[in-house]
C-alpha positions in Angstrom: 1.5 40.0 -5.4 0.6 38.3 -8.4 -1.2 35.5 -9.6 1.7 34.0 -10.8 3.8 34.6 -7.5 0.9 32.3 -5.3 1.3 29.2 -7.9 3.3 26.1 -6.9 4.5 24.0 -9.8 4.9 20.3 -8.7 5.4 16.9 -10.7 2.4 14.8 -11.2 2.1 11.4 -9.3 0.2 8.6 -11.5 -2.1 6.4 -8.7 -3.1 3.0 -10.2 -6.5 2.7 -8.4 -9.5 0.8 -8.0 -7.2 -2.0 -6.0 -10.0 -1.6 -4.5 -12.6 1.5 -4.8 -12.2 1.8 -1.0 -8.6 2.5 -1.2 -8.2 5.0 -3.8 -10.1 7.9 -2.6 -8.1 6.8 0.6 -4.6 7.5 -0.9 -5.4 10.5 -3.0 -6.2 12.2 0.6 -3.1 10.5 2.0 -1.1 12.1 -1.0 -2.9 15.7 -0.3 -2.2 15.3 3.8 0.8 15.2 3.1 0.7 17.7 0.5 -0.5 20.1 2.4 1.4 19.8 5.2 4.9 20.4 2.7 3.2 23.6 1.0 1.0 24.9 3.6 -1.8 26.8 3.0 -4.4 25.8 0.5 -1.9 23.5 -1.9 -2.4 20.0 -2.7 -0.8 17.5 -5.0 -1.1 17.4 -8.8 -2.6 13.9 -9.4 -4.2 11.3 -11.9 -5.7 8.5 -11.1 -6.0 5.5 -13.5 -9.4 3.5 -11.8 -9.0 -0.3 -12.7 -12.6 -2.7 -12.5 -11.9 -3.8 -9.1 -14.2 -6.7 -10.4 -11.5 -7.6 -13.0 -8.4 -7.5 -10.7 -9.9 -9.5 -8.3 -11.1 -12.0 -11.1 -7.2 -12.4 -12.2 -5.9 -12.6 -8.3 -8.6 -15.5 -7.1 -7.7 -17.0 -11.4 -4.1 -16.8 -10.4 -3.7 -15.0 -14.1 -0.2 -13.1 -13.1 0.0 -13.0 -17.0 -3.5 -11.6 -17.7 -3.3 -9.1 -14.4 -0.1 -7.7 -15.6 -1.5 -6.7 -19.1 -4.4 -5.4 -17.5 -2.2 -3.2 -15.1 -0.1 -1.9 -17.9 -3.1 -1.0 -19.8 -4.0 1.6 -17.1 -0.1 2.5 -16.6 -0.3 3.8 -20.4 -3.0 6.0 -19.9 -1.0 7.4 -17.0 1.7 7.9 -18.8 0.0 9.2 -21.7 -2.1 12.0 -19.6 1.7 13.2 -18.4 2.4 11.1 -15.1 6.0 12.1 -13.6 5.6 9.5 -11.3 3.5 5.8 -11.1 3.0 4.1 -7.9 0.6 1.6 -7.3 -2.2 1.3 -4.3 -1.9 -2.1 -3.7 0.6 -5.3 -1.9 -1.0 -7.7 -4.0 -0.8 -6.1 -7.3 2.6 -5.1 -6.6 3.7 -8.8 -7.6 3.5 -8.1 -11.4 5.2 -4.4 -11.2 8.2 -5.5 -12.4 7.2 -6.8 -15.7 4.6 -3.8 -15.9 7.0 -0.8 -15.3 10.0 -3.1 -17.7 11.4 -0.5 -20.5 9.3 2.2 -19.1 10.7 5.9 -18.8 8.7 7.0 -15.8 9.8 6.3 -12.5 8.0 3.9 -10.6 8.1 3.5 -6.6 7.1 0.4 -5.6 5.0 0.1 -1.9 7.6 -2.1 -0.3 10.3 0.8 -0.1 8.5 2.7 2.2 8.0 0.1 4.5 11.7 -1.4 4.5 13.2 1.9 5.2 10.5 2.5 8.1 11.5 -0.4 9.3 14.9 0.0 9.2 14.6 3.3 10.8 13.0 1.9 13.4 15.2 -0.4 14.1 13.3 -3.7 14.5 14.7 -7.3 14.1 11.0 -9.1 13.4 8.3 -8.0 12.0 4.6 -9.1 11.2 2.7 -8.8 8.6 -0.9 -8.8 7.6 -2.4 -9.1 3.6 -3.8 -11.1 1.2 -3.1 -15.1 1.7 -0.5 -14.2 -1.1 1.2 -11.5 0.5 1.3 -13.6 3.9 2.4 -16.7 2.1 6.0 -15.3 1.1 7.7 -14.0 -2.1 8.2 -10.9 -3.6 6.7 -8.4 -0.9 7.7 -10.1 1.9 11.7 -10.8 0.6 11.7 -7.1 -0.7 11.0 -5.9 2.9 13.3 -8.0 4.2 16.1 -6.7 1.9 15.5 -3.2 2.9 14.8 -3.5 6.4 17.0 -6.2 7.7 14.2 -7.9 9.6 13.1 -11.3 9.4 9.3 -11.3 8.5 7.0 -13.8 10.2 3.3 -14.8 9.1 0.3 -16.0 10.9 -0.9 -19.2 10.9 -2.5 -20.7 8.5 -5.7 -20.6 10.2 -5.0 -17.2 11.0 -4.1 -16.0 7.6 -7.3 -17.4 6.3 -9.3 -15.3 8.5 -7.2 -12.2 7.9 -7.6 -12.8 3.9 -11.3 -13.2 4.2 -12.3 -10.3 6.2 -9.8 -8.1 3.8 -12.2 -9.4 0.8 -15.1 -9.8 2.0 -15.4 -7.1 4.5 -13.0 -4.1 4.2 -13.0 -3.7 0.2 -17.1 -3.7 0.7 -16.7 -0.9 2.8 -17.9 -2.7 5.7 -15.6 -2.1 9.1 -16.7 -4.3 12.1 -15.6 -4.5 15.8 -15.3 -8.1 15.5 -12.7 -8.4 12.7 -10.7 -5.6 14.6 -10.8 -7.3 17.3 -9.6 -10.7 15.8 -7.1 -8.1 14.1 -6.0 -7.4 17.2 -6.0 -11.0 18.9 -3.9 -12.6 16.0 -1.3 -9.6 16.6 -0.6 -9.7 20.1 -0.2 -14.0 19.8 2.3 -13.3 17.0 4.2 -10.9 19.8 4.0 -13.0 22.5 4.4 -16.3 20.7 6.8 -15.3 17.9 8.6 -12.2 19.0 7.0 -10.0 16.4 8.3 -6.5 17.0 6.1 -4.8 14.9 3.3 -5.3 12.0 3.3 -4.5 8.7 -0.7 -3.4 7.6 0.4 -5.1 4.2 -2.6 -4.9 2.6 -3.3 -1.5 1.9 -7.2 -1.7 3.4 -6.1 -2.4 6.3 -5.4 0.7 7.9 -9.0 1.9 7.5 -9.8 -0.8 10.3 -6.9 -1.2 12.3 -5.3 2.1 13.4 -2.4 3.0 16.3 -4.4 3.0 18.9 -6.0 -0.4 18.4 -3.0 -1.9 19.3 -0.8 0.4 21.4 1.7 -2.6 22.0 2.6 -2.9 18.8 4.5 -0.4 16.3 2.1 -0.5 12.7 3.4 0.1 9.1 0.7 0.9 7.0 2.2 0.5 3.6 -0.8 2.5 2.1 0.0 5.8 4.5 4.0 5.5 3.9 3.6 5.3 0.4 1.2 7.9 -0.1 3.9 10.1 2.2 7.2 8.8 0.1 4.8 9.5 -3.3 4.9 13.0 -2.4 8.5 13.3 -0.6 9.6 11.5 -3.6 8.0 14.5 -6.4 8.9 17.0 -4.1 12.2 16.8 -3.5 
């Protein structure tokens, strides 16, 4: 057999990372799981990965700078595109508010994080659904109404209270690489209240962090949706074929 007989030749997916450092190196090995488990063997995924200054996209978020973040954003989507990206998709909820105006009058298809997680579920079959994020994520708009739109379910929120706590420990704890029994814990306690109280069916990890602290087995009771594992797995269903 020849060399040429044992290649693979895939399209290349374009990750916009450093949303934060913790997650990036996090969805290029959810991209090449998934990978490898289409191709077998020793194959991966053909990727590039654009690495934002954390420090800057969080300086825009907390600024409330849509305008400056979104320039920023398409900045690094260029450079994708440029170094030959068949495919962009970003590795974060929150970031995912300005993708529309980023990825305007582009060529190169985009999928966005909230159409793996509709469609899951959808498939699933579940009439409410919680979700966990950012305090801008959990306070409504474009995430959670794109969600609903593909799913069918109505999404419900913590509390205020609640959401407060969830957005802190995202900032302050998981995107510093620090993952405590405590906050899963309180993870876990805010979850189950939000089934019994409000009929959540399910959550939604929609904050794409998240799934590095709270897994399946945390919370047996409740079906999760990691938006940062479904879209690494739709990234490479979607170049694949």
């Amino acid at each position: 057999m020849s060399t040429s007989d044992k290649l693979i030749r895939q399209p290349t997916i374009g990750v916009l990372g450093g949303t934060s450092h913790v997650v990036t190196p996090a969805y290029f090995q959810l991209i090449n799981r998934a990978a490898r488990a289409h191709h077998g063997g020793d194959h991966i995924g053909e990727t590039l990965i654009a690495g934002m200054n954390y420090g800057n996209i969080k300086a825009y978020i907390h600024d409330g700078d849509w305008s400056g973040l979104a320039g920023y954003v398409s900045d690094a989507v260029d450079r994708l595109e440029t170094a030959g990206a068949d495919l962009i998709i970003g590795s974060s909820n929150t970031v995912h508010l300005v993708m529309d105006e980023v990825m305007a009058g582009r060529k190169t298809p985009f999928l966005p994080i909230t159409d793996p997680v509709g469609r899951a579920i959808k498939r699933a079959g579940l009439k409410k659904v919680a979700i966990f994020g950012t305090q801008t994520t959990m306070q409504g708009g474009l995430v959670m109404d794109e969600i609903a739109e593909l799913s069918g379910a109505e999404m419900v929120a913590p509390q205020p209270d609640e959401q407060t706590e969830i957005h802190r420990i995202i900032f302050e704890e998981l995107c510093e690489e620090r993952f405590l029994d405590t906050s899963r814990a309180r993870y876990r306690e805010i979850a189950l209240r939000m089934m019994e109280e409000d009929g959540a069916e399910g959550l939604i990890l929609g904050c794409t962090e998240i799934f590095l602290l709270l897994q399946q087995d945390d919370l047996p009771e409740l079906p999760l949706f990691a938006s940062a594992a479904l879209h690494a797995e739709a990234a490479v269903a979607h170049v694949l074929g």
